[in-house]
C-alpha positions, 0 to 999 in steps of 0.5 A: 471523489471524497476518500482514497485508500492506499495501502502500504506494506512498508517499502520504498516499492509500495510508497510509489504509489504515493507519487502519483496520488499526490500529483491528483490530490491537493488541500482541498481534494480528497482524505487519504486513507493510509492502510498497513494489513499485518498478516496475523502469522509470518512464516518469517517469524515463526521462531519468534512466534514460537518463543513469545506467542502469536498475539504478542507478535501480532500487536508488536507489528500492528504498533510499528505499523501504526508507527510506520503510517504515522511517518508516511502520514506527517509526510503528506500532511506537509504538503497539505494532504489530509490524511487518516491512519488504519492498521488491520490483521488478517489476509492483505487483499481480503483486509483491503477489500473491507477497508474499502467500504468501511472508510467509504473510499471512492478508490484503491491507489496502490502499487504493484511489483509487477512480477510475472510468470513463476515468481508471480505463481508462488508469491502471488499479488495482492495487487490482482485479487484486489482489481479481481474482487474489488467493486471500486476502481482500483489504480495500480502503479507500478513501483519498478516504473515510478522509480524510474521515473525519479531516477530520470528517463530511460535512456531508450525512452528518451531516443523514442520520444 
């Protein structure tokens, strides 16, 4: 395995996955490629839209997300990870799937919120149109799970064992 792609929406939730690409990569294992797609119209923001037009907007965000994965990306290189920082525009899932070969990754490591039933129908995953569409192995991490495990083990969890 030579390049892994991860990609991150900015939050804490998103990040787990980077735990567990770290435990599996050191110096001299594979380059992490650190993805941010930023969807060209937020419904969000659209009253800010509206007041400075879309491209203004649009590359305000790709800036902070370069920002963003230049922090996430000294981070990693701390402990010794090589790493490379992309920015695209467009549909998260469809941006991640060009990504993918363009960055000649041998991987998708990336985190999930793991929502189900009616939230899952109207926000939709990301997560499951890549492992859908994606031609590559996909490693999903759920986010809620990876913080546990930070926190420390489930109480339950440590009756079972």
């Amino acid at each position: 395995m030579r390049t892994v792609l991860v990609p991150l929406d900015g939050s804490k939730l998103a990040e787990c996955v980077l735990a567990a690409v770290g435990r599996h990569v050191g110096p001299d294992g594979p380059r992490i490629v650190l993805l941010q797609v930023v969807a060209p119209v937020n419904p969000v923001h659209l009253d800010r839209v509206v007041r400075t037009g879309p491209g203004r907007t649009l590359e305000a965000r790709r800036r902070r997300a370069g920002r963003y994965l230049a922090r996430v990306s000294e981070r990693l290189a701390r402990r010794g990870l090589r790493t490379r920082v992309v920015v695209r525009a467009g549909d998260p899932a469809t941006e991640i799937l060009r990504a993918a070969p363009a960055e000649r990754a041998d991987l998708i490591a990336m985190s999930t919120h793991g929502r189900t039933g009616l939230r899952r129908v109207l926000l939709g995953s990301v997560a499951e149109a890549v492992v859908r569409r994606a031609s590559l192995p996909v490693l999903l991490v759920r986010g809620a799970a990876m913080r546990a495990v930070r926190r420390g083990t489930p109480r339950r969890s440590r009756r079972a064992g």
